[in-house]
N, CA, C and O atoms as CSV, one atom per row, in Angstrom:
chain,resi,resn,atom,element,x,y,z
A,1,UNK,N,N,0.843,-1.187,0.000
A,1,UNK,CA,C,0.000,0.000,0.000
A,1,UNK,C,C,0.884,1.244,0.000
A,1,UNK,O,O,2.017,1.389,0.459
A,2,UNK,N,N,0.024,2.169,-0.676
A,2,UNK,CA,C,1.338,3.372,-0.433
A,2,UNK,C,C,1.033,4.149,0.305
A,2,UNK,O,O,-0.025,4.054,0.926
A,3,UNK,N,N,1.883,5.164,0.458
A,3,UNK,CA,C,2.097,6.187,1.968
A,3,UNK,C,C,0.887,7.042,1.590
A,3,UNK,O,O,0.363,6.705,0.528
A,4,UNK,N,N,0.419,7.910,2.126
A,4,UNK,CA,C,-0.462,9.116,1.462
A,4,UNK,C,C,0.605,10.359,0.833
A,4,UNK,O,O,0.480,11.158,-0.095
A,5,UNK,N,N,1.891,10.042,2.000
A,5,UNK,CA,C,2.579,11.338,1.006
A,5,UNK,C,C,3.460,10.668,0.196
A,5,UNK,O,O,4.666,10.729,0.438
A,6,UNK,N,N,2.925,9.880,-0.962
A,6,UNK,CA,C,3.653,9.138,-1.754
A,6,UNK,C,C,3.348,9.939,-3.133
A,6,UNK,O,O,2.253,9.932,-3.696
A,7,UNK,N,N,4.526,10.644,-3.589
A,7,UNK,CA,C,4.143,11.193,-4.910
A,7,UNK,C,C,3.332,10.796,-6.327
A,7,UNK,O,O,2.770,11.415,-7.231
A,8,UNK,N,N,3.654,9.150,-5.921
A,8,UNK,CA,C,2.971,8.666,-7.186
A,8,UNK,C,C,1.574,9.210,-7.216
A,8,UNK,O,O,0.955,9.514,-8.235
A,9,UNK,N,N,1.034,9.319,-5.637
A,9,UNK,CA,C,-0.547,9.066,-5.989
A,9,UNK,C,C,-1.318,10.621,-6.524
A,9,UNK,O,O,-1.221,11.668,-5.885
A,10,UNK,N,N,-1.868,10.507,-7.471
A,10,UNK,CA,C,-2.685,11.833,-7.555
A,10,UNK,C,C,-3.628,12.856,-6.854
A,10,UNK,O,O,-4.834,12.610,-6.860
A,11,UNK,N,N,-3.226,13.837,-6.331
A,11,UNK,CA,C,-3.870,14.448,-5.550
A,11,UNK,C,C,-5.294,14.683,-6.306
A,11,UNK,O,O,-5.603,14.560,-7.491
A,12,UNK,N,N,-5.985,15.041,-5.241
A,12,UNK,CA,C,-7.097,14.861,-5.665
A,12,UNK,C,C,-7.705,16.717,-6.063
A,12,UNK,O,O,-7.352,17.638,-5.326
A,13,UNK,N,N,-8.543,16.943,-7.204
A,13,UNK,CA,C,-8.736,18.226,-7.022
A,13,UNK,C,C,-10.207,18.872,-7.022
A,13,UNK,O,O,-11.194,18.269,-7.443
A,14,UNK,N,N,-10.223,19.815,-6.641
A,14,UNK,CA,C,-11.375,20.648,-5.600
A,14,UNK,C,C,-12.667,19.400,-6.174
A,14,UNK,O,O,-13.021,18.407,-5.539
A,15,UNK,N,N,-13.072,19.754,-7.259
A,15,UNK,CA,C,-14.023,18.981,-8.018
A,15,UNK,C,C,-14.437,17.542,-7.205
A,15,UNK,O,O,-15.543,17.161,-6.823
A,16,UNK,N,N,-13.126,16.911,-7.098
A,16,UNK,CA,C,-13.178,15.574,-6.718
A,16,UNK,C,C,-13.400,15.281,-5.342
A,16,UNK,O,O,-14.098,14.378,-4.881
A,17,UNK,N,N,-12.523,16.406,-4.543
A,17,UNK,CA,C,-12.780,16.399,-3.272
A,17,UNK,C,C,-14.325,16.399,-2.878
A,17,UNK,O,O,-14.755,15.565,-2.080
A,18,UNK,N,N,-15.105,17.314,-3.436
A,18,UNK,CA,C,-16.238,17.963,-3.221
A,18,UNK,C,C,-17.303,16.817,-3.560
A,18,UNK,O,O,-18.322,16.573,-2.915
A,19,UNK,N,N,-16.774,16.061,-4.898
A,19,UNK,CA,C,-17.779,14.960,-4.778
A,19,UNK,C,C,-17.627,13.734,-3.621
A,19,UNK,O,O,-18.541,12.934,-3.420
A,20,UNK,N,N,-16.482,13.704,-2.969
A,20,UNK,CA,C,-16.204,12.360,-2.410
A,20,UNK,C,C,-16.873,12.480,-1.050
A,20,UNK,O,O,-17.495,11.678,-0.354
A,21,UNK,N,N,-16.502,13.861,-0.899
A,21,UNK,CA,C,-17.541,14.798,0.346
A,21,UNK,C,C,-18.953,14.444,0.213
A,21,UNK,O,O,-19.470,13.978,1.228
A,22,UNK,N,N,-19.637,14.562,-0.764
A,22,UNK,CA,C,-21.000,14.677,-1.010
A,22,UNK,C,C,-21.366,12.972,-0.991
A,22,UNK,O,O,-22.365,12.687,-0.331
A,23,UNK,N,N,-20.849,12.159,-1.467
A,23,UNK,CA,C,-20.787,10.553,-1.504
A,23,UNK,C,C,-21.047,9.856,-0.148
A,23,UNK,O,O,-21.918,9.046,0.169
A,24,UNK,N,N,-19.688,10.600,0.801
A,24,UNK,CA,C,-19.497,10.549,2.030
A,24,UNK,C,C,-21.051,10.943,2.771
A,24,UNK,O,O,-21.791,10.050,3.185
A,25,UNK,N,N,-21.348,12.178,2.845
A,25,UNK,CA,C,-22.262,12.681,3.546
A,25,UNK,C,C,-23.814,12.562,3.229
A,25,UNK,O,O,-24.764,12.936,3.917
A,26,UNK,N,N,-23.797,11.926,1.977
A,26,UNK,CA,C,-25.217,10.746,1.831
A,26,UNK,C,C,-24.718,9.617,2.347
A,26,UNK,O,O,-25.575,9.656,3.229
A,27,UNK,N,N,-24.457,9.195,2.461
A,27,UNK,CA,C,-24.360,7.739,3.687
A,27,UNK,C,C,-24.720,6.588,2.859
A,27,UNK,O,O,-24.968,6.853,1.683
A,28,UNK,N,N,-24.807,5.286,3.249
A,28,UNK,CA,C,-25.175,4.124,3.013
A,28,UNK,C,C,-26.858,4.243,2.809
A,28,UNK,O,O,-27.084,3.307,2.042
A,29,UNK,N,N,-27.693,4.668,2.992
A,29,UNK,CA,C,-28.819,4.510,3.487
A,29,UNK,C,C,-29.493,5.503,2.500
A,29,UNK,O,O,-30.667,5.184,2.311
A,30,UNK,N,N,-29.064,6.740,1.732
A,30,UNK,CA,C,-29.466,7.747,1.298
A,30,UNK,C,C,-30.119,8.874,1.721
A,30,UNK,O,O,-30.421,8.627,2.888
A,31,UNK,N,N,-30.588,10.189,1.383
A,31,UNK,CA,C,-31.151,11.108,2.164
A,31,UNK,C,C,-31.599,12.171,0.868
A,31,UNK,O,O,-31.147,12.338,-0.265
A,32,UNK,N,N,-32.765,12.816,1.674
A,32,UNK,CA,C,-33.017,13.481,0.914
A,32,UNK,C,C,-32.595,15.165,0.839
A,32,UNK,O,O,-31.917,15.712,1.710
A,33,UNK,N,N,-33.218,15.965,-0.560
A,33,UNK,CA,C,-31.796,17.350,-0.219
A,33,UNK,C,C,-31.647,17.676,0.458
A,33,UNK,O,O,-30.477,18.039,0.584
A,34,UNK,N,N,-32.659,17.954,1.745
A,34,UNK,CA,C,-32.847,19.311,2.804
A,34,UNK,C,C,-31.879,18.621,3.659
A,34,UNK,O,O,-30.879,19.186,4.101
A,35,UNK,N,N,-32.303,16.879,3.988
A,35,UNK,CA,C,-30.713,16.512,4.492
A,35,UNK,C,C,-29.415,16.625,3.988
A,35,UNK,O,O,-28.416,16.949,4.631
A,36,UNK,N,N,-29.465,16.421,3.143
A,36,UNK,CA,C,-27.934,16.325,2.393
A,36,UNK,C,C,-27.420,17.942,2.816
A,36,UNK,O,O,-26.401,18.251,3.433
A,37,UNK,N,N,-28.485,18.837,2.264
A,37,UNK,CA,C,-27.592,20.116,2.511
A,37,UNK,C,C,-27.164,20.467,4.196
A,37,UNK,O,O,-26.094,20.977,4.528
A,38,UNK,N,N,-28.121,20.116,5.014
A,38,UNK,CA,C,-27.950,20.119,6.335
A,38,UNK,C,C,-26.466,19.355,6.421
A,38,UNK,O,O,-25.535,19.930,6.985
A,39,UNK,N,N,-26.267,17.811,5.734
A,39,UNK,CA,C,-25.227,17.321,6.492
A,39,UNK,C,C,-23.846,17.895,5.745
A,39,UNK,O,O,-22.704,17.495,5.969
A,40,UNK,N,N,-24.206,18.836,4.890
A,40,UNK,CA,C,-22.981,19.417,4.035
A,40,UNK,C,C,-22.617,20.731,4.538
A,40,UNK,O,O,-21.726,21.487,4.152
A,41,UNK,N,N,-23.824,20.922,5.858
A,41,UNK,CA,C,-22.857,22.351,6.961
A,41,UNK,C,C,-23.927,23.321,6.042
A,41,UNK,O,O,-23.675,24.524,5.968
A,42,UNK,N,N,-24.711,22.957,5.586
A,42,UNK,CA,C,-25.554,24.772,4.786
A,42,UNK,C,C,-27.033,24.560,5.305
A,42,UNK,O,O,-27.234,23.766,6.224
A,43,UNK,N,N,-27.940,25.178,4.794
A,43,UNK,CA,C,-29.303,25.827,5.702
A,43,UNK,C,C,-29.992,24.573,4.716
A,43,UNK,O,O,-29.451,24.066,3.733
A,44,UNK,N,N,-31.426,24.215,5.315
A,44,UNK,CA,C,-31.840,22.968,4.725
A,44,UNK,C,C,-32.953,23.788,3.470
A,44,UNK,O,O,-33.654,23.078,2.747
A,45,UNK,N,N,-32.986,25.408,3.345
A,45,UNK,CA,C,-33.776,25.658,2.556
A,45,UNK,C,C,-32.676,26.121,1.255
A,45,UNK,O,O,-33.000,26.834,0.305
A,46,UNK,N,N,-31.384,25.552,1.473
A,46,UNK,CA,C,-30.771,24.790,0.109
A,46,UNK,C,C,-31.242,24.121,-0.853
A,46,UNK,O,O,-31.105,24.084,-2.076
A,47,UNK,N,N,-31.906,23.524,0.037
A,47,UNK,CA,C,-32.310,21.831,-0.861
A,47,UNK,C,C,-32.298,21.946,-2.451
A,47,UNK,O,O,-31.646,21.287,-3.262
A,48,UNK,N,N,-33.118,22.873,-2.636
A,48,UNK,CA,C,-33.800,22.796,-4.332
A,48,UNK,C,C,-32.357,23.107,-5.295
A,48,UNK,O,O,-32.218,22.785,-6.475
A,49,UNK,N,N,-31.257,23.888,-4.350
A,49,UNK,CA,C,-30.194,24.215,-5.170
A,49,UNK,C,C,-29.076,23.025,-5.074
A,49,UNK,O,O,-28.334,22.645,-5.980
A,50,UNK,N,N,-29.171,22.443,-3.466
A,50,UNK,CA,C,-28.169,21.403,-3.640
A,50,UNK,C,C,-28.643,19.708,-4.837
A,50,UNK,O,O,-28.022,18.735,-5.266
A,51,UNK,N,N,-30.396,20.361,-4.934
A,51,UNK,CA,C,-30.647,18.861,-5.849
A,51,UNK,C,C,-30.617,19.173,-7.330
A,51,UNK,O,O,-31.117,18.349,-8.096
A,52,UNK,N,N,-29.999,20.450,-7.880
A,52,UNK,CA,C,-29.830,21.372,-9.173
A,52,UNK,C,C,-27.988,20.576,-8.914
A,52,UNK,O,O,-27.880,19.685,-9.756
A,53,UNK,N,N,-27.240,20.635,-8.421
A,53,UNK,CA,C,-26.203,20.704,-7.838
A,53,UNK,C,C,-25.779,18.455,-7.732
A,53,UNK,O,O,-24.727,17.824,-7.839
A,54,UNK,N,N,-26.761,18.164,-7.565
A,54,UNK,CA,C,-26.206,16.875,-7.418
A,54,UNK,C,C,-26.593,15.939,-9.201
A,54,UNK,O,O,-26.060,14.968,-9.736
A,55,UNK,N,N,-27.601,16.735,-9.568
A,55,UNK,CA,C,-27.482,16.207,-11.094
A,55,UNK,C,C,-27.023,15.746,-11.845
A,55,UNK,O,O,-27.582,14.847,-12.475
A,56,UNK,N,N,-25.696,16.199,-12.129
A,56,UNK,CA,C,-23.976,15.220,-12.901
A,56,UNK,C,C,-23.496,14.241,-11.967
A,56,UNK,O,O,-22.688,13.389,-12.336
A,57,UNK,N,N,-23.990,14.297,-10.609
A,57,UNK,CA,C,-23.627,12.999,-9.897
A,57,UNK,C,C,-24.183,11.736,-10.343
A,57,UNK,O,O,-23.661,10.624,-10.276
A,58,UNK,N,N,-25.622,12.151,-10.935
A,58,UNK,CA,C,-26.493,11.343,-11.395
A,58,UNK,C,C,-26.147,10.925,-12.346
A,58,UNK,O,O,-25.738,9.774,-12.499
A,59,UNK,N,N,-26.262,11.996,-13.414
A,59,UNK,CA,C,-25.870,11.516,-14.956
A,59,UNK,C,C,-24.346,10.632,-15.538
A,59,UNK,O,O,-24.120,9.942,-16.533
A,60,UNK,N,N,-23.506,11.071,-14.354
A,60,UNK,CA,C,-22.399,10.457,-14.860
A,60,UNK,C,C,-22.202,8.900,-13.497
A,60,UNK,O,O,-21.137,8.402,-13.133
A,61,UNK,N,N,-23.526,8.530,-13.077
A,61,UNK,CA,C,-23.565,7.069,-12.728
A,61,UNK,C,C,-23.508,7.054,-10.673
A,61,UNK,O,O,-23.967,6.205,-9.909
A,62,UNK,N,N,-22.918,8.074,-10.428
A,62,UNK,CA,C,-22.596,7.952,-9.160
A,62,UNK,C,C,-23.686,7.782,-7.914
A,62,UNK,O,O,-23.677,7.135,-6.867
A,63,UNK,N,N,-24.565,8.624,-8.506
A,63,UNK,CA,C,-25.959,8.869,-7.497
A,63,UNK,C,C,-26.885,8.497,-8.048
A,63,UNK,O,O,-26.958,8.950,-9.190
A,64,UNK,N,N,-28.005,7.578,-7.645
A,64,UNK,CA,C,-29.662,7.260,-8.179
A,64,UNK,C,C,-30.468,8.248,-7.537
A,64,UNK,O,O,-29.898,8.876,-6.644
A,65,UNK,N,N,-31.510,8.500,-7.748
A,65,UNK,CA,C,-32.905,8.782,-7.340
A,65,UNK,C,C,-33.651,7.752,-6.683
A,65,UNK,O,O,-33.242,6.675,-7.117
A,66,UNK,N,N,-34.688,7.563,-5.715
A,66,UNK,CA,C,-35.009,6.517,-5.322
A,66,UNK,C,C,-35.905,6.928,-4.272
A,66,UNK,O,O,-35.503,7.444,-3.229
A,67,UNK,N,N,-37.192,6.689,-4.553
A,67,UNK,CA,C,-38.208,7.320,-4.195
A,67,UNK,C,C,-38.283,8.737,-3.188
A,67,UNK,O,O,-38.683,8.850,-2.030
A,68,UNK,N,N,-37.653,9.886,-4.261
A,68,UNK,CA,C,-37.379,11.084,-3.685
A,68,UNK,C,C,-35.836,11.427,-2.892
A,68,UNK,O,O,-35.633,12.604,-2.592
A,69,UNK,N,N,-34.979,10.596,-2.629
A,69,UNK,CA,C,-33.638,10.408,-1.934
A,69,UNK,C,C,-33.086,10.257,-2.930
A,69,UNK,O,O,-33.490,9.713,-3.957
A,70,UNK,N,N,-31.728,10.916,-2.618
A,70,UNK,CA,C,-30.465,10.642,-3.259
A,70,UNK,C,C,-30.028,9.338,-2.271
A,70,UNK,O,O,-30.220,9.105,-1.078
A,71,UNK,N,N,-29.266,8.520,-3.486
A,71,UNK,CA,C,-28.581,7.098,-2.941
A,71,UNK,C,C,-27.530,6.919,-3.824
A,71,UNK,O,O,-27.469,7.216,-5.017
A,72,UNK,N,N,-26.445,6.231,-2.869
A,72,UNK,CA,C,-25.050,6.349,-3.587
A,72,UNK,C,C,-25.219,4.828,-4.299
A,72,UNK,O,O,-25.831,3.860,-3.848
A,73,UNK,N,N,-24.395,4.956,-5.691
A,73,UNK,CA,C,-25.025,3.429,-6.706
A,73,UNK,C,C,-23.692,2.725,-5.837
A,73,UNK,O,O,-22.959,3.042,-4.900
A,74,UNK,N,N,-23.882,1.525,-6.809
A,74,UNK,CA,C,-22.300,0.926,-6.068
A,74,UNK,C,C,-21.382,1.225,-7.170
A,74,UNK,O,O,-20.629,0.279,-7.402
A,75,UNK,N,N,-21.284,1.816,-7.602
A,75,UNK,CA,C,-20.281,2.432,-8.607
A,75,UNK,C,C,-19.571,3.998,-7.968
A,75,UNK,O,O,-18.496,4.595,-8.008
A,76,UNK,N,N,-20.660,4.136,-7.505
A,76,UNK,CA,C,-20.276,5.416,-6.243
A,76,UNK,C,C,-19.472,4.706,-5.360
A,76,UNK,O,O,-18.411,5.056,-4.844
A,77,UNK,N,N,-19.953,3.906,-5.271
A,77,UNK,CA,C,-19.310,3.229,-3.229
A,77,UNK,C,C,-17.952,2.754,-3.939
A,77,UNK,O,O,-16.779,3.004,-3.663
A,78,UNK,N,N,-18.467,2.069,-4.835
A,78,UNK,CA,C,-17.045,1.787,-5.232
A,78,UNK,C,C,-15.875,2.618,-5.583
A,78,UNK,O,O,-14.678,2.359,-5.457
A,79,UNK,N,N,-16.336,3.439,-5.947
A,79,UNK,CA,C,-15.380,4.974,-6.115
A,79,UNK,C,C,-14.832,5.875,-5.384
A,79,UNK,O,O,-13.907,6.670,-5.555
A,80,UNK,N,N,-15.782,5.553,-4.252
A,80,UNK,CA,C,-15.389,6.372,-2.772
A,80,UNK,C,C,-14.600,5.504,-2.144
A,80,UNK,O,O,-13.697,6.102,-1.558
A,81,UNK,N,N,-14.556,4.379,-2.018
A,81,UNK,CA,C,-13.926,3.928,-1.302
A,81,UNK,C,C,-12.794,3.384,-1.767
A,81,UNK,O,O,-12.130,2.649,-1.035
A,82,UNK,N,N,-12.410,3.666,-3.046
A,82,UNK,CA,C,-10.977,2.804,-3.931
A,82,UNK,C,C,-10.231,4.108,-3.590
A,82,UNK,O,O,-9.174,4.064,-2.961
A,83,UNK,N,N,-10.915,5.566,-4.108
A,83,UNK,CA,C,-10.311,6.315,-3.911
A,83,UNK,C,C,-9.987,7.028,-2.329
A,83,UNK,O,O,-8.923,7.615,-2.135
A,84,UNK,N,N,-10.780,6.929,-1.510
A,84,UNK,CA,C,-10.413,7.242,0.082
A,84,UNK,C,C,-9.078,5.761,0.275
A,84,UNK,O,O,-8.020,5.978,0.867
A,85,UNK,N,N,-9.259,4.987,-0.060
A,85,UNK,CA,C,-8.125,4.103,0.374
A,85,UNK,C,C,-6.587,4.071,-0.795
A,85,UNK,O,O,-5.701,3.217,-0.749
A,86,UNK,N,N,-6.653,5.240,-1.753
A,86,UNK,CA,C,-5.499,5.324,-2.479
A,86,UNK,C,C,-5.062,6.864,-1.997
A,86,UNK,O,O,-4.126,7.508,-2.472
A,87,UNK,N,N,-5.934,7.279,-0.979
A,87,UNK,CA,C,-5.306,8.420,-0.472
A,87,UNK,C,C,-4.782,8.275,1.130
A,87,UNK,O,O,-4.196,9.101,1.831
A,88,UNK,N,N,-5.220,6.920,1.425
A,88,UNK,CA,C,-4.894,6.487,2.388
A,88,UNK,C,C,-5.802,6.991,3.928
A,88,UNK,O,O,-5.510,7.037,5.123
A,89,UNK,N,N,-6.787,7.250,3.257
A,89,UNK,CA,C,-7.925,7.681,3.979
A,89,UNK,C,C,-9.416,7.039,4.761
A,89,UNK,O,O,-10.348,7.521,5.405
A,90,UNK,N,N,-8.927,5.412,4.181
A,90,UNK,CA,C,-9.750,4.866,4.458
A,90,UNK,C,C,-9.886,3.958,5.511
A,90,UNK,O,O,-10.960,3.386,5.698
């Protein structure tokens, strides 16, 4: 396994951080926006902007819909967690 301050590994940037954050803070279980924005530290009358905001999570495979909740696919989980453990974060 490698170090975290191992040059090979690619740092990660804002973009990526921000999604792994958002992956992270929907949970196993899923939630819906007013939560999500609550557990992302902002006011829960976010919502309508953080679910404008989670859209390309969707489209590019990471997040489902599921009866009104965001839910992480396993292509998400799988992504969060290959990458939290190549940053040595996991």
């Amino acid at each position: 396994m490698r170090e975290a301050n191992d040059e090979s590994i690619c740092m990660p940037s804002r973009g990526e951080i921000e999604t792994l954050c958002i992956l992270h803070a929907i949970g196993p279980s899923g939630c819906r926006t007013g939560e999500l924005a609550v557990r992302l530290g902002l006011s829960a009358t976010l919502a309508e902007v953080v679910a404008e905001g989670m859209e390309r999570l969707v489209i590019v495979g990471l997040l489902e819909r599921v009866d009104g909740r965001f839910a992480v696919t396993e292509h998400g989980r799988e992504k969060l967690k290959g990458r939290l453990a190549e940053l040595g974060l996991a």
